[in-house]
FIVO-555695 format. One record per atom (N, C-alpha, C, O, CB): residue in three letters; residue number from 1; x, y, z. Coordinates in steps of 0.02 Angstrom, whole numbers, always signed. Glycine has a CB too. Layout:
<pts>
 type seq     c1     c2     c3
  ala NUM      X      Y      Z
...
</pts>
This chain:
<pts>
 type seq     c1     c2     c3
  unk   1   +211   -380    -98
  unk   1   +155   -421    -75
  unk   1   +139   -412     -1
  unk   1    +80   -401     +9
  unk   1   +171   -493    -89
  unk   2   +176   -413    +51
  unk   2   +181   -398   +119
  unk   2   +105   -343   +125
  unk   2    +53   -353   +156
  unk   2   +267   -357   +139
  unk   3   +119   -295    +90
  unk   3   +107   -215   +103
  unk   3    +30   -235    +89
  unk   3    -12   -223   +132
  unk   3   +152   -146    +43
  unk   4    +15   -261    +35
  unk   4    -33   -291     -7
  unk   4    -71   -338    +59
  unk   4   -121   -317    +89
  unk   4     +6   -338    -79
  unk   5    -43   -391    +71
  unk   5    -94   -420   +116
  unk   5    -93   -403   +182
  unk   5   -136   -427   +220
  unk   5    -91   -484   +116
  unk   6    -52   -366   +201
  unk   6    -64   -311   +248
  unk   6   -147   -257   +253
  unk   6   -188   -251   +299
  unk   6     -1   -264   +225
  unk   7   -146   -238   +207
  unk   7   -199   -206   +179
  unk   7   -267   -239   +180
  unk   7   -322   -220   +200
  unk   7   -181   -192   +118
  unk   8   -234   -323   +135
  unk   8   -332   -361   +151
  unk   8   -327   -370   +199
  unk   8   -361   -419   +214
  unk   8   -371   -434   +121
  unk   9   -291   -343   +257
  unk   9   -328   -392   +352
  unk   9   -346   -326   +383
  unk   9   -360   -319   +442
  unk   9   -249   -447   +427
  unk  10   -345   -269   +328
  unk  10   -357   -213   +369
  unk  10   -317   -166   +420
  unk  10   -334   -120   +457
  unk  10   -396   -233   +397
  unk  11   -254   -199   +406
  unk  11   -207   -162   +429
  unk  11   -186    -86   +418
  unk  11   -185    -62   +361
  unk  11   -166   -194   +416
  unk  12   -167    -48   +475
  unk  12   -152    -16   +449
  unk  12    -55     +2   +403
  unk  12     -8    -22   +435
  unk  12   -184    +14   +492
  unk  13    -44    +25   +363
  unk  13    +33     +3   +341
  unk  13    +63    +57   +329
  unk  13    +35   +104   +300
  unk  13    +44    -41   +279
  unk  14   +133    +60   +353
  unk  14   +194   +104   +337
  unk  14   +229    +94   +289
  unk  14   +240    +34   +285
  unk  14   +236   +106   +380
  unk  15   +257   +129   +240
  unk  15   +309   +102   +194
  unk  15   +335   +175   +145
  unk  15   +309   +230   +141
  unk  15   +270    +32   +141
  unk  16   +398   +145   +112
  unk  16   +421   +191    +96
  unk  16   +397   +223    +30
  unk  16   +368   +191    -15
  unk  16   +477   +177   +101
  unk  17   +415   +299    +28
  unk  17   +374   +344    -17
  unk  17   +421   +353    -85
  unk  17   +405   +388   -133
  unk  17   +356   +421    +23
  unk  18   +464   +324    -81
  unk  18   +531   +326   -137
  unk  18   +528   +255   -152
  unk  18   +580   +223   -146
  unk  18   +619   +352   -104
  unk  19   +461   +217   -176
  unk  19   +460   +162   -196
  unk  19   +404   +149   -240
  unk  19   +358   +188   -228
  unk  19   +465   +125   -147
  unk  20   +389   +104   -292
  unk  20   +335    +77   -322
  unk  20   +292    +90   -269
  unk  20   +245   +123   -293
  unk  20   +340     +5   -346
  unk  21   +283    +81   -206
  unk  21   +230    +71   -155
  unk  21   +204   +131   -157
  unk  21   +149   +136   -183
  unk  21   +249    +51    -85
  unk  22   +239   +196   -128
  unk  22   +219   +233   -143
  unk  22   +159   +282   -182
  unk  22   +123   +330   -168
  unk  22   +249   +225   -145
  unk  23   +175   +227   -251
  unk  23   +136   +271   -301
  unk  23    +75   +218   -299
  unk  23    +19   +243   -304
  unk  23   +175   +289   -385
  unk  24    +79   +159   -292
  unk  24    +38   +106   -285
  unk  24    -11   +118   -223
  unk  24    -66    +91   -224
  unk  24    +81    +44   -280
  unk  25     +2   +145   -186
  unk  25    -49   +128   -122
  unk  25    -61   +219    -92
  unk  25    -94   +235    -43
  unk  25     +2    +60    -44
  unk  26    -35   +254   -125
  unk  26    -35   +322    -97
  unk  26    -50   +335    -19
  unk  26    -19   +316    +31
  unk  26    -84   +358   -135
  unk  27   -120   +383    -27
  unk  27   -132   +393    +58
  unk  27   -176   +344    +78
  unk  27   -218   +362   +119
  unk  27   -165   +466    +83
  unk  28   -176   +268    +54
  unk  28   -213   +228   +110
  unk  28   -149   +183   +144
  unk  28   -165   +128   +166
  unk  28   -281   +174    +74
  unk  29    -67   +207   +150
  unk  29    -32   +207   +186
  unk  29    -12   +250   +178
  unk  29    -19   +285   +128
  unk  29     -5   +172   +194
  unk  30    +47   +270   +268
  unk  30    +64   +302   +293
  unk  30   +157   +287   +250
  unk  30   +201   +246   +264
  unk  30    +34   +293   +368
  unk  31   +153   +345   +192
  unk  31   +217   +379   +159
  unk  31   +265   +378   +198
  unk  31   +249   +391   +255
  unk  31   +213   +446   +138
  unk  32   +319   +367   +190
  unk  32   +394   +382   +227
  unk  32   +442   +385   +205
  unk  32   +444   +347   +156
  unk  32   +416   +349   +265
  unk  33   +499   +416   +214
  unk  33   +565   +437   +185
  unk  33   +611   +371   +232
  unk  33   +644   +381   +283
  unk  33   +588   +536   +205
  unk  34   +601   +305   +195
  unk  34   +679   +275   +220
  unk  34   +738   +294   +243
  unk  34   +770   +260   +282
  unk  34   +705   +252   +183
  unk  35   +752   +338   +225
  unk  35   +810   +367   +248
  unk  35   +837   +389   +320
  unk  35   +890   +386   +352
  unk  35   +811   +413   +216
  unk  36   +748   +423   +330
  unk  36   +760   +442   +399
  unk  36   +717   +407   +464
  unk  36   +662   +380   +470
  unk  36   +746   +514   +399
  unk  37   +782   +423   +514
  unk  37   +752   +335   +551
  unk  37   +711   +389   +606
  unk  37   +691   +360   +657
  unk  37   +837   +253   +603
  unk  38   +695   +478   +602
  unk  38   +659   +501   +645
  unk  38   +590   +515   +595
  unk  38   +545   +553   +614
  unk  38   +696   +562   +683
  unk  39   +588   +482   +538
  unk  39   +522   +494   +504
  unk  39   +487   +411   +513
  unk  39   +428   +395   +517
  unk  39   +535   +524   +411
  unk  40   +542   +372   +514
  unk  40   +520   +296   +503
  unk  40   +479   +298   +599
  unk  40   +436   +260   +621
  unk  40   +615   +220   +482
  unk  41   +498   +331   +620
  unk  41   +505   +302   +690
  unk  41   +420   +360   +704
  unk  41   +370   +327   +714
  unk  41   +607   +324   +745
  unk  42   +415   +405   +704
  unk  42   +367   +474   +711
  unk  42   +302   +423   +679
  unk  42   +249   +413   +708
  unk  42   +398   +564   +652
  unk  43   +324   +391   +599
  unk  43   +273   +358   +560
  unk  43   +221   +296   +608
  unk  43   +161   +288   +618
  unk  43   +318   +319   +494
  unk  44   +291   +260   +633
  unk  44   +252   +190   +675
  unk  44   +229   +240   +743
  unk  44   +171   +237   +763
  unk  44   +322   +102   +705
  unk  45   +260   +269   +764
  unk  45   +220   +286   +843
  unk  45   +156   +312   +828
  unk  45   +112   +294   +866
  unk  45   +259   +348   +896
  unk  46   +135   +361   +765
  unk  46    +79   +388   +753
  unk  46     +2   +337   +737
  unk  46    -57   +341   +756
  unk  46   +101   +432   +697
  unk  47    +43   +288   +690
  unk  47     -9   +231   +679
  unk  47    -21   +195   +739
  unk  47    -77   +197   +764
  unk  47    +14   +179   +626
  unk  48    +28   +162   +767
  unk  48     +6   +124   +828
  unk  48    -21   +172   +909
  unk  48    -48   +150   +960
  unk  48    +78    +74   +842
  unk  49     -4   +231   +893
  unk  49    -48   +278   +973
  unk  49    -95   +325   +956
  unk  49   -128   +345  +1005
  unk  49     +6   +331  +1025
  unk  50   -115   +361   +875
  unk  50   -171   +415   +847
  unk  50   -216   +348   +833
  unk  50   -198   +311   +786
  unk  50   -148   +476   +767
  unk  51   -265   +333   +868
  unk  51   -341   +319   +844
  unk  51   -356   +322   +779
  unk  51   -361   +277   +737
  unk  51   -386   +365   +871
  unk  52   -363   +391   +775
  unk  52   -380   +415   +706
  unk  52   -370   +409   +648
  unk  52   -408   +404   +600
  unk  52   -375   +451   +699
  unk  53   -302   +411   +654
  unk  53   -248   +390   +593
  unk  53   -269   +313   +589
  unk  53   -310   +298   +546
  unk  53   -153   +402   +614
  unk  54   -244   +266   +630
  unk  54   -270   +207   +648
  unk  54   -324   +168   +600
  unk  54   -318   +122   +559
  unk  54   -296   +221   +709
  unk  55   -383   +208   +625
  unk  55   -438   +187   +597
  unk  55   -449   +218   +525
  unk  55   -486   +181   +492
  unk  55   -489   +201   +641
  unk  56   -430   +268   +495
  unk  56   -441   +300   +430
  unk  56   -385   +263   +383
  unk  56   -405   +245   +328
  unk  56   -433   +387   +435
  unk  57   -313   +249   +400
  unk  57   -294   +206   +363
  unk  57   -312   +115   +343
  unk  57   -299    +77   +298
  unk  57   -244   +219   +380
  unk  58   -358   +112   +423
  unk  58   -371    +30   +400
  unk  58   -418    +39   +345
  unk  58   -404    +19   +288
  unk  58   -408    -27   +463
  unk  59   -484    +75   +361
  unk  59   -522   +100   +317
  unk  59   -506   +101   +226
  unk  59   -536    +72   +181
  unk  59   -526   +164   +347
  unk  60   -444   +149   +226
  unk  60   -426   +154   +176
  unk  60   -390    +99   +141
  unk  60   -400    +84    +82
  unk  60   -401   +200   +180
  unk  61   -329    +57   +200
  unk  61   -292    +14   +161
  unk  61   -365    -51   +155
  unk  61   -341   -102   +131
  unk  61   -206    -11   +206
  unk  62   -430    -60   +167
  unk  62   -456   -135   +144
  unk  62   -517    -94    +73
  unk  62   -558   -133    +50
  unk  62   -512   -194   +235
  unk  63   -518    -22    +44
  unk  63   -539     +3     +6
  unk  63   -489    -24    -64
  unk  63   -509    -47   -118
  unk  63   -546    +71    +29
  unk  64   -419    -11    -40
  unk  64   -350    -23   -108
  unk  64   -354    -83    -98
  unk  64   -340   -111   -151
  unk  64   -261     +6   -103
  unk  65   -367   -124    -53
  unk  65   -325   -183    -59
  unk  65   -390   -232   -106
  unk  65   -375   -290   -121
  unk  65   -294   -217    +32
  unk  66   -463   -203   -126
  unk  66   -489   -255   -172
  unk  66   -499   -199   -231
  unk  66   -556   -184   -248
  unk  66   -565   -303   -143
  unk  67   -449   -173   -257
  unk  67   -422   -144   -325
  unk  67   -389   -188   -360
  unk  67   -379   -177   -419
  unk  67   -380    -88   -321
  unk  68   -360   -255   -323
  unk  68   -299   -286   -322
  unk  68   -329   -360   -310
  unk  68   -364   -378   -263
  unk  68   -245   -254   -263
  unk  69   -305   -402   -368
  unk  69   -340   -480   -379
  unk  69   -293   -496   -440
  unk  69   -269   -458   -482
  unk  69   -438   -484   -401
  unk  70   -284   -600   -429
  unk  70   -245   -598   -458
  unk  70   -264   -619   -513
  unk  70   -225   -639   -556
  unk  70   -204   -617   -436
  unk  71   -336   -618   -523
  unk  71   -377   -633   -610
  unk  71   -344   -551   -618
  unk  71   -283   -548   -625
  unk  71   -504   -649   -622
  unk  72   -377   -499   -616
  unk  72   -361   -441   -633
  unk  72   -279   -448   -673
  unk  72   -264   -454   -732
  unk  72   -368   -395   -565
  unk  73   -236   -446   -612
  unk  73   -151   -472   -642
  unk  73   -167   -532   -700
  unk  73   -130   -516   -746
  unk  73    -91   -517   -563
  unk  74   -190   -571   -714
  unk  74   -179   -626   -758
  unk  74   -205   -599   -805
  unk  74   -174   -616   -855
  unk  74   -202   -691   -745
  unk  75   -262   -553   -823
  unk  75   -293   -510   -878
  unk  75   -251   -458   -899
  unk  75   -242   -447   -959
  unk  75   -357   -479   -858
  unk  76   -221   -423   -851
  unk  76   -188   -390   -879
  unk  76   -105   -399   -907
  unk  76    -75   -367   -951
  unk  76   -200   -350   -844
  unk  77    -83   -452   -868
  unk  77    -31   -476   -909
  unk  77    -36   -502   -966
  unk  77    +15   -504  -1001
  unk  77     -2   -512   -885
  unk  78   -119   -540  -1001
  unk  78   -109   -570  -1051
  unk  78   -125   -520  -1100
  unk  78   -120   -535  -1160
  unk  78   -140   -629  -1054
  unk  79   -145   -461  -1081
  unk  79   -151   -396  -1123
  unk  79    -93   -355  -1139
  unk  79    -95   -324  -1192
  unk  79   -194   -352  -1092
  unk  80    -39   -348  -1098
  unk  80    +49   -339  -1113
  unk  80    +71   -400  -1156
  unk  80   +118   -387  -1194
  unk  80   +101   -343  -1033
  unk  81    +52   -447  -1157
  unk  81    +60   -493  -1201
  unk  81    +64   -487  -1269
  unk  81   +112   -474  -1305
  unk  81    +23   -527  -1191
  unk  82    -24   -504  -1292
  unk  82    -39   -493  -1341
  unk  82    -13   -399  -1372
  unk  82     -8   -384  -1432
  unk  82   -112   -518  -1331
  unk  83     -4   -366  -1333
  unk  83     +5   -298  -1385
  unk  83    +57   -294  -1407
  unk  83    +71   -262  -1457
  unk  83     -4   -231  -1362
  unk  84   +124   -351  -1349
  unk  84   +169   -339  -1376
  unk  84   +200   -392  -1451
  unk  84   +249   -383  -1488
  unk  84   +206   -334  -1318
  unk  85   +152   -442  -1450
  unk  85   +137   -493  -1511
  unk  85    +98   -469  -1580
  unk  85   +100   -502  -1631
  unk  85    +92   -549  -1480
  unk  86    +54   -392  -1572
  unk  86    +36   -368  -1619
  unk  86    -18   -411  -1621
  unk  86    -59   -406  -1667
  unk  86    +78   -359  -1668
</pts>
């Protein structure tokens, strides 16, 4: 959720690429390998001092972030529901 309303304020967001997030938010955040604290670290200096980057991920993260509503989630959970009720 963080990453998520991160996204509706237009933020731009970091997070890791070896996660649900990952596949969930692709390139309207900035991918990273947890592991490494010179990729975690390269990731935030680039967002907070490249402009560019900056502005193309806010861009991008407030495009994903109204893909995402929680009628949408309540429709589609009651559709995992019912299929799994036959």
């Amino acid at each position: 959720m963080p990453v998520l309303e991160a996204m509706n304020c237009g933020l731009p967001v970091v997070c890791s690429q070896s996660s649900a997030l990952g596949e969930m938010f692709g390139d309207a955040a900035y991918l990273i390998d947890p592991d490494s604290i010179e990729n975690i670290s390269f990731a935030i200096t680039e967002v907070l001092e490249n402009e560019t980057i900056k502005k193309d991920l806010s861009c991008k993260a407030l495009s994903k972030a109204r893909e995402f509503s929680w009628e949408k989630t309540a429709q589609n959970t009651i559709k995992v529901y019912r299929e799994a009720l036959g």
